[in-house]
LUMKETI-706900 format. One line per 10 residues: number of its first residue (from 0); for each residue x, y, z of N, C-alpha, C, O. Coordinates in steps of 0.05 Angstrom, whole numbers, plus 5000, padded with zeros to 4 digits. Atoms other than C-alpha are relative to their C-alpha. Last residue first. Layout:
BEGIN
NUM = X/Y/Z/X/Y/Z/X/Y/Z/X/Y/Z ~ ...
# end
This chain:
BEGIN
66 = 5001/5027/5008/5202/3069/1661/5028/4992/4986/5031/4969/4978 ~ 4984/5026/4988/5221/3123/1706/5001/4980/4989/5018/4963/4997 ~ 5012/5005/4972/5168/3169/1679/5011/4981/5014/4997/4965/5026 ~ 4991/5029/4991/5203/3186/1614/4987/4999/5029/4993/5018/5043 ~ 5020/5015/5006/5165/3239/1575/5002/4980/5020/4982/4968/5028 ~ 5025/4995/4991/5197/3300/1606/4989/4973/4992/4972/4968/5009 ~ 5031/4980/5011/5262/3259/1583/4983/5008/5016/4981/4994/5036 ~ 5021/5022/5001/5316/3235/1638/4977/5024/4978/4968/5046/4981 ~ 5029/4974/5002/5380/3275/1620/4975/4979/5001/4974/4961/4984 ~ 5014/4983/4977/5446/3235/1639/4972/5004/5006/4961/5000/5027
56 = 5003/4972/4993/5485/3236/1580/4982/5005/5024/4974/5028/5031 ~ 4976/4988/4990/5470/3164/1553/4998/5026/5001/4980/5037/4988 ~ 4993/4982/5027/5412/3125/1568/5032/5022/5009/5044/5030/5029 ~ 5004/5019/5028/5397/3065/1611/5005/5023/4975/5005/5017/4951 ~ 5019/5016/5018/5367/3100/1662/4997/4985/4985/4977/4973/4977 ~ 5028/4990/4990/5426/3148/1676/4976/4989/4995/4965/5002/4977 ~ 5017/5015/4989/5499/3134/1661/4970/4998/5015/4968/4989/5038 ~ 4996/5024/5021/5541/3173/1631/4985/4979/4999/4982/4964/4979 ~ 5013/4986/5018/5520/3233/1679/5000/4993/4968/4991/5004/4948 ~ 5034/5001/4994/5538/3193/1740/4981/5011/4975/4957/5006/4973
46 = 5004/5018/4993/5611/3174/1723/4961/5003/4986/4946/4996/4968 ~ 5005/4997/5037/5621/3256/1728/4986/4969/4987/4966/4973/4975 ~ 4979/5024/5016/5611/3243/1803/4991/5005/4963/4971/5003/4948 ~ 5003/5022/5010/5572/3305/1824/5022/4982/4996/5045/4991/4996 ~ 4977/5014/5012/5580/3367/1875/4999/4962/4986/5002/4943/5001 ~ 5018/5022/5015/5539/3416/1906/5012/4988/4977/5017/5000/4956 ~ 4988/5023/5013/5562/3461/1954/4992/4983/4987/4975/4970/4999 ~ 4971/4981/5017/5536/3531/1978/5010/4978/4986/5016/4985/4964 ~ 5005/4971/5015/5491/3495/2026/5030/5017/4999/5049/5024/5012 ~ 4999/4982/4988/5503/3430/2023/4998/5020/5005/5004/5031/4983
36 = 5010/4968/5012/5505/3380/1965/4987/5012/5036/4970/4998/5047 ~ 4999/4973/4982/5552/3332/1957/4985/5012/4995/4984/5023/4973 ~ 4987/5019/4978/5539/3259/1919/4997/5025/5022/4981/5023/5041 ~ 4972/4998/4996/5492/3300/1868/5010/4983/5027/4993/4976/5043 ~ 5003/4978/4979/5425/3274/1848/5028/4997/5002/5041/4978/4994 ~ 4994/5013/4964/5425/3248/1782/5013/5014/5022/5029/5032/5020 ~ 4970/5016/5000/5403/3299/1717/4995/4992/5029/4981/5002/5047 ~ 4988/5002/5029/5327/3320/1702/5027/4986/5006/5028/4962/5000 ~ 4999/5025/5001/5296/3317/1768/5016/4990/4985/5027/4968/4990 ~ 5021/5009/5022/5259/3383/1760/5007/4965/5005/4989/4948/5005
26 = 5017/4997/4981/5305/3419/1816/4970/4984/4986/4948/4985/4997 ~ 5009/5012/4976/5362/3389/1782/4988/5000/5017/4990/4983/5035 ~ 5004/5028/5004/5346/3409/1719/5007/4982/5017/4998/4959/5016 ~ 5039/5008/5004/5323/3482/1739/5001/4974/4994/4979/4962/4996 ~ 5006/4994/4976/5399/3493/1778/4974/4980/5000/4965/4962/5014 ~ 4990/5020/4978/5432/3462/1713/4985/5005/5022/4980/4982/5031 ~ 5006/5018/5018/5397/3520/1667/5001/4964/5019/4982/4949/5025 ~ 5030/4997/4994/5416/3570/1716/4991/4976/4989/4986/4961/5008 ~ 5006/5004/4970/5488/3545/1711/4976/4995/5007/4969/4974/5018 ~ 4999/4984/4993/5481/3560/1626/4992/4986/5029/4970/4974/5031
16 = 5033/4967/4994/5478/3510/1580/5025/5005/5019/5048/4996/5021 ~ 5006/4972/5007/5531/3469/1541/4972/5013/5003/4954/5022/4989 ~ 5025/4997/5027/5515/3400/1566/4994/5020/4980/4974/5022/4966 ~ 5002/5039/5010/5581/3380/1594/4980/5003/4983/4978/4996/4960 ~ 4989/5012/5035/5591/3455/1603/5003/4981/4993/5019/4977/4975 ~ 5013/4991/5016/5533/3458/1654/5022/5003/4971/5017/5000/4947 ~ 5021/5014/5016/5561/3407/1691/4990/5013/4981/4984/4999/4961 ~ 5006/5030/5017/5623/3431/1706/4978/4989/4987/4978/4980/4964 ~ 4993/4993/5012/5596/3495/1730/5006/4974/4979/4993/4966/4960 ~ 5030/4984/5029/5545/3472/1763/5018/5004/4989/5015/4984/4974
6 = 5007/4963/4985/5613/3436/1804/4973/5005/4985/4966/4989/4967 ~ 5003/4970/5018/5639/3363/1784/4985/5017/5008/4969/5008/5024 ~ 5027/4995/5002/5674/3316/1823/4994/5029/4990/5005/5051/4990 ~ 5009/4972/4997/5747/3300/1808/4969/5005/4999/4959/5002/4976 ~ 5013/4984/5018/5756/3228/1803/5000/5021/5010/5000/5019/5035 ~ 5020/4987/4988/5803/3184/1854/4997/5030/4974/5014/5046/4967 ~ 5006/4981/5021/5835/3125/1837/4979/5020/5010/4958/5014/5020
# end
């Protein structure tokens, strides 16, 4: 079985924002690091954004410090 990995694009309509939006929450930490990323490429397991911490959707709070 093989998933389709997801694009900024993808991701950003999973959460309805905007690419930009995706760029600053993966440079923050906010969503899990992508499987691909290259320059020009950057590419998730959807999987990954169901699953994050222990919470659903992904998004680690500003408050959350890993715990």
């Amino acid at each position: 079985m093989t998933d389709k990995l997801w694009t900024i694009k993808d991701v950003a309509k999973h959460y309805r924002v905007c690419e930009r939006t995706v760029r600053r929450m993966r440079h923050r930490g906010r969503i899990p690091e992508p499987v691909v990323s290259t320059r020009g490429t950057v590419r998730w397991r959807p999987a990954d954004f169901y699953i994050r911490e222990g919470k659903p959707g992904g998004i680690l709070s500003a408050d959350n410090s890993g715990q």
